[in-house]
N, C-alpha and C positions, 0 to 999 in steps of 0.2 A: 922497691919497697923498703925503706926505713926500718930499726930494729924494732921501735915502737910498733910499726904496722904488724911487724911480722908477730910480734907478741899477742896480739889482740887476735889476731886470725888462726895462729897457732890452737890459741884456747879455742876458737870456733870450732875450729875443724877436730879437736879432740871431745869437745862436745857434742857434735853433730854426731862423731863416731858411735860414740856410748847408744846413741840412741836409735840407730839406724842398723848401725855393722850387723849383718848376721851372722852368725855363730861359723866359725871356718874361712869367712870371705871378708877376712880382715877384723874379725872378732878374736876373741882367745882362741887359742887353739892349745894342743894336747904341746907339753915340752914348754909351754911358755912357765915363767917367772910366778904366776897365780896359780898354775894347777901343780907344777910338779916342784918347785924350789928351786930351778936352775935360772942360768943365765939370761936374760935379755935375745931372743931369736931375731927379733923384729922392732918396726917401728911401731908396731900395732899392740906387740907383746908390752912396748913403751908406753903405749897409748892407756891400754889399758889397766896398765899397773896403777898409774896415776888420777887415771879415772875411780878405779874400785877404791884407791887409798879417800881419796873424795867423798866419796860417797857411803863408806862406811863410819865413816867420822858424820857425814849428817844426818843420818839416818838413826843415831844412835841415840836412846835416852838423854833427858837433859838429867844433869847435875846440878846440883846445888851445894854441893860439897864444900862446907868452908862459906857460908852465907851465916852463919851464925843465927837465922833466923827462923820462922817454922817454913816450909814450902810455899801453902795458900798465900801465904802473907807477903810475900816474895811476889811471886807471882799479880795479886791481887793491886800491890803499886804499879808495876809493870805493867799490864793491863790500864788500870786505870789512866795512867799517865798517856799514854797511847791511844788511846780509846776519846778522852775529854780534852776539852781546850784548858788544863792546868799546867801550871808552872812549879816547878819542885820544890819551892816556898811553899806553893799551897797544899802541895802533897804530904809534904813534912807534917804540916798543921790537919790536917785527915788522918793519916797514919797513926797519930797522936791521941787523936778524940776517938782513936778504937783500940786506943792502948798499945800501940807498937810505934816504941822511941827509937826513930830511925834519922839518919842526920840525910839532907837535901845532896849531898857529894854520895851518900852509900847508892843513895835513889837511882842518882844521875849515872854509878857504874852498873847496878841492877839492869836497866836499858841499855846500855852498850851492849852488857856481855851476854843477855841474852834474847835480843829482840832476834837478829842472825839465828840463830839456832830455832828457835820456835817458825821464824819465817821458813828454814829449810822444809820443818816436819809437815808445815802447813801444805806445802807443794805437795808433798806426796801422801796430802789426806782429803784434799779438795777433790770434789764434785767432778765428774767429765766437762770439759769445756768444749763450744763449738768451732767448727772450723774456720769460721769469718772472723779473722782481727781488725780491730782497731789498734792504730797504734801512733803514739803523737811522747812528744815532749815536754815538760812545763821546769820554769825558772827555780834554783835551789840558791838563795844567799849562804857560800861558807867563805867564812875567811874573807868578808868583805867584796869576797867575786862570786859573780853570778855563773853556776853549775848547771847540770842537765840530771832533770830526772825521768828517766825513758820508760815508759810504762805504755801497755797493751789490755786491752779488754778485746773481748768477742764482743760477739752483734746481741745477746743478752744482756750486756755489761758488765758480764761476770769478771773481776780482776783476773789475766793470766800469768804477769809476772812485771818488774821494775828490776829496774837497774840507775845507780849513779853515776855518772859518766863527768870526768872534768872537758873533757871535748865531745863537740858535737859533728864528726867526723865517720869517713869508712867504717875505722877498723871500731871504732865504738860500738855502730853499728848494727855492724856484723856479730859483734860479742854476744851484745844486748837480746838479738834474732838466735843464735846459735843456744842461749840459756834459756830463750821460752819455747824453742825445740826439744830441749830437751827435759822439762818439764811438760807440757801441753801436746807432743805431738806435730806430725806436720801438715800447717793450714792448707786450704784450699786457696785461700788470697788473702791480701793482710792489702787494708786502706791506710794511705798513709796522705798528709798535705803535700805540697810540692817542695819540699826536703830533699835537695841532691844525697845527702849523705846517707838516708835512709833507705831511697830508691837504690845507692849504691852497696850499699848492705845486703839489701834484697840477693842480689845480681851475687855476689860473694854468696852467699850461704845457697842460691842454685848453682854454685860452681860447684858448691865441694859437695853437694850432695850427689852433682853427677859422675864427679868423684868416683864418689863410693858406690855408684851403679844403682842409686831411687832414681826410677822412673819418672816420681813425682817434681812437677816445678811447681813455684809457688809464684799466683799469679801475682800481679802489682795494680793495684788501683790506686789514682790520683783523684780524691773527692773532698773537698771541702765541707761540702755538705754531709758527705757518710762518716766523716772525720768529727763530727759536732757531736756525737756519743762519747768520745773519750777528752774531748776539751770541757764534757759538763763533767765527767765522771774526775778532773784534776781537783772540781770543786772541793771536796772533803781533803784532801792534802792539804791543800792552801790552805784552807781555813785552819788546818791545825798546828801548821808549820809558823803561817804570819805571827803567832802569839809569842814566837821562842827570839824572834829579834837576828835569825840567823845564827849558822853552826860557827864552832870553835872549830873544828879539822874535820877532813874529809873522812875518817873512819867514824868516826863519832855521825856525822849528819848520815854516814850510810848505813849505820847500826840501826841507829834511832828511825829513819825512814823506814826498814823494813819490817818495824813493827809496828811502826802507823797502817802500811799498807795489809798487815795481815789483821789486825784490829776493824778495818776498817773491810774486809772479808768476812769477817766475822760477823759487822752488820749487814749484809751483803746476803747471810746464810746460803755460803758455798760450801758447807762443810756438813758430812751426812750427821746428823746426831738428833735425840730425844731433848736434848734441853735445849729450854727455853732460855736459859741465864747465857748471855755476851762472855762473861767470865768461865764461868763450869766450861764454857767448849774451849775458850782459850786452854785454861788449864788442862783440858784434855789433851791437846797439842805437845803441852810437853811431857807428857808421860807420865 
């Protein structure tokens, strides 16, 4: 295996831990580096140091600190831009007819910086999902080359998670399956088309989970036909992405993706709440 490979499975299999390990059997345990301040015992005491560092950075309040503008307002471009098929010209010109002079480059780092952040909180505020995935691929123009945008629903069509992947390989994968693990839980079977690379992901993430001593395998179905849930559900992506002409860099198209797809949850109503406003629950998301 390659360093690249090893890298991408590395993250798996630290992912898969977080979520699975129990407590003593390869989870934190007493002397590690999180509970008492000492040194590094283990690879698990590794494991998990770098996991909680993770995960308390996304779990955390968003900021706006240094945005020079009011919160809602902040937010309300951000949304909006995510949400509709506009162009940051036209947001500009919106932003404006409601009284906030805001230039189309402030707009464009608003979505960078925080579509990521809002997408993490999203995960851990969404609805239960079911245990049958759908799970398929559709095309990303950045940088003039065509990307993979890996994305999963259940048999609801509920969104479970995305990932931007510049290969469409193993260890991608595996990555891709290892992070909707450990947000979603572990399926019962996940459909996928006849995708070596995916089926080969599959296979990895029953490795390490036997690993770690789950019981649990996760089955593998090859349908084309059960697969036509998540090739209709790419529709709203596409539609919102075709209008941008293709990204500028690979952080920027996976910033901005993650908050299409949480927008776009948001019309979905995966998210437990009283209102009725698209925006008031967005904004609820970040704090």
């Amino acid at each position: 295996m390659d360093e690249f490979s090893a890298l991408y499975i590395s993250f798996a299999e630290i992912t898969i831990w977080w979520k699975i390990a129990p407590m003593g059997q390869g989870g934190p345990r007493h002397g590690s580096v999180a509970n008492s301040g000492v040194g590094l015992t283990s690879l698990s005491d590794l494991r998990f140091v770098l996991v909680e560092k993770f995960r308390t950075g996304w779990l955390s309040m968003i900021s706006l600190k240094g945005c020079h503008f009011p919160k809602d307002a902040a937010l309300y471009a951000v949304y909006f831009y995510l949400r509709y098929t506009v162009s940051y010209r036209d947001l500009e010109e919106i932003m404006a007819e409601r009284g906030v002079q805001v230039d189309r480059a402030t707009l464009n780092k608003w979505v960078v910086k925080y579509s990521p952040m809002i997408a993490t909180r999203a995960q851990s505020k969404k609805r239960p999902t079911l245990s049958s995935w759908r799970m398929d691929e559709t095309y990303i123009l950045v940088r003039g080359k065509w990307m993979y945008l890996c994305r999963a629903v259940d048999k609801a069509g509920n969104t479970l998670d995305f990932m931007l992947s510049e290969r469409r390989n193993r260890p991608a994968a595996a990555r891709f399956f290892a992070k909707a693990l450990a947000s979603n839980g572990t399926p019962s079977k996940i459909v996928i088309d006849k995708s070596g690379a995916n089926a080969a992901g599959i296979r990895e993430v029953n490795k390490i989970l036997n690993r770690f001593g789950c019981p649990a395998k996760i089955q593998t179905v090859r349908s084309k036909y059960l697969d036509n849930l998540i090739e209709q559900d790419h529709r709203f992506i596409k539609c919102r992405v075709r209008h941008t002409c293709g990204f500028k860099s690979f952080s920027s198209a996976s910033a901005t993706l993650d908050g299409i797809e949480v927008a776009d949850m948001v019309r979905k109503r995966q998210f437990p709440s009283n209102t009725t406003s698209g925006f008031q629950l967005f904004a609820e998301m970040a704090g």
